[in-house]
C-alpha positions in Angstrom: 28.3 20.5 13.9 31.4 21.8 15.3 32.1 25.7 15.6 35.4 25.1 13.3 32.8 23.2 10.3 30.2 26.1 11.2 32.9 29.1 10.9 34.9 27.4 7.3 31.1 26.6 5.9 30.1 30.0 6.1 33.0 31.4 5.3 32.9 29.5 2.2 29.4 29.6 0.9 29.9 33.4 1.3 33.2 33.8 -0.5 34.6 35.6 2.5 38.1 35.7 3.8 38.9 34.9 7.3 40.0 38.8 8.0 36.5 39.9 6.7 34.5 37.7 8.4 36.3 38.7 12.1 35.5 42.2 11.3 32.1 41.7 10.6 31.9 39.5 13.6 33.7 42.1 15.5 36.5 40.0 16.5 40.1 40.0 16.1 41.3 38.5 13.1 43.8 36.6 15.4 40.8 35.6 17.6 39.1 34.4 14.8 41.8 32.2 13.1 42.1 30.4 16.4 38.2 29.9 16.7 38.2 28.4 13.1 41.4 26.0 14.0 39.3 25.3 17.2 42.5 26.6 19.8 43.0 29.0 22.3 46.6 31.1 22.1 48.0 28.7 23.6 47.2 25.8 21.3 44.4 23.9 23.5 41.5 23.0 22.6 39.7 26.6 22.9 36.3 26.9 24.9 34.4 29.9 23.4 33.0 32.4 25.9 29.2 33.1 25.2 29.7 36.7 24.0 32.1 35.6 21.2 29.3 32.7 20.1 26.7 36.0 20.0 29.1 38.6 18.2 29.8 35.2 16.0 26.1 34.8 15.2 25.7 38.3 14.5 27.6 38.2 12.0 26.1 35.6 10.5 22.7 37.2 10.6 21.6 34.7 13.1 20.5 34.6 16.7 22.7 33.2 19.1 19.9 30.4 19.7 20.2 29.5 16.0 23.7 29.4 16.3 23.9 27.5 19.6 21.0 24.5 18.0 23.3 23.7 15.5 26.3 23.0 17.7 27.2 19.6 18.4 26.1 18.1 21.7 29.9 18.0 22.6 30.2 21.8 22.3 31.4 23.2 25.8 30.6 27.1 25.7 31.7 29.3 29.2 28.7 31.2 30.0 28.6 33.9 32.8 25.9 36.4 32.8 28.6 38.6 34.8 31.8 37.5 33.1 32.9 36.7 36.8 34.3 33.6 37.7 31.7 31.3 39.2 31.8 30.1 42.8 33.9 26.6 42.6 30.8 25.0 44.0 28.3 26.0 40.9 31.7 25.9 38.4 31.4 21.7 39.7 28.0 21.7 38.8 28.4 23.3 35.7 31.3 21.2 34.6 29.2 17.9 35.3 26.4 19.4 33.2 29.0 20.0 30.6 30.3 16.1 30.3 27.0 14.7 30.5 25.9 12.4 28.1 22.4 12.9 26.1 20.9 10.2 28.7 22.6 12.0 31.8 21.6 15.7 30.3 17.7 14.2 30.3 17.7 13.6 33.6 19.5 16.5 35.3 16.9 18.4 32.9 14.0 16.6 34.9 15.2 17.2 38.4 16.3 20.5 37.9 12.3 21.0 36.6 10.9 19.5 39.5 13.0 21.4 41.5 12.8 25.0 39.8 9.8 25.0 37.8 9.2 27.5 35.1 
């Protein structure tokens, strides 16, 4: 499912507005709006940052693991454990990673395994 469906579905099974909702989120009503249209502020297609997805599930009374299964494969999320920008050489990496297909995504997950076991 795609963050816009996930946001308008819960919205409306819960009878809450769109200004509610961002407050209980702890986002910006603005901020919000955009997420649910599925743009940034400047009209693009918007690529939510990993703490948003988490103050979104928290609102929802969900972990951000729940929230994140029931994304679409074709979900991009930008995760930093710093919020820094990444070097450009792990940022290629990671943008590979993110236009994998399912087939692709299998076996990156198999290398990267073999490589840096658990």
């Amino acid at each position: 499912m795609k963050l816009t469906e996930i946001i308008r579905n819960y919205i409306d099974e819960h009878n809450y507005s769109l200004r509610y909702f961002a407050h209980k989120c702890g986002i910006s009503p603005a901020q919000m709006s955009l997420m649910s249209r599925g743009i940034n502020s400047q009209g693009e297609k918007s690529i939510p940052r990993e703490e948003i997805l988490e103050k979104l599930a928290a609102g929802m009374g969900i972990s951000y693991h729940e929230l994140l299964s029931v994304l679409d494969d074709n979900s991009l999320i930008v995760v930093s454990e710093s919020g820094d920008a990444l070097a450009p050489r792990k940022q290629a990496l990671i943008d590979k990673i993110l236009i994998a297909s399912p087939e692709q995504l299998e076996k990156i997950e198999i290398i990267i395994n073999l490589v840096m076991p658990s």
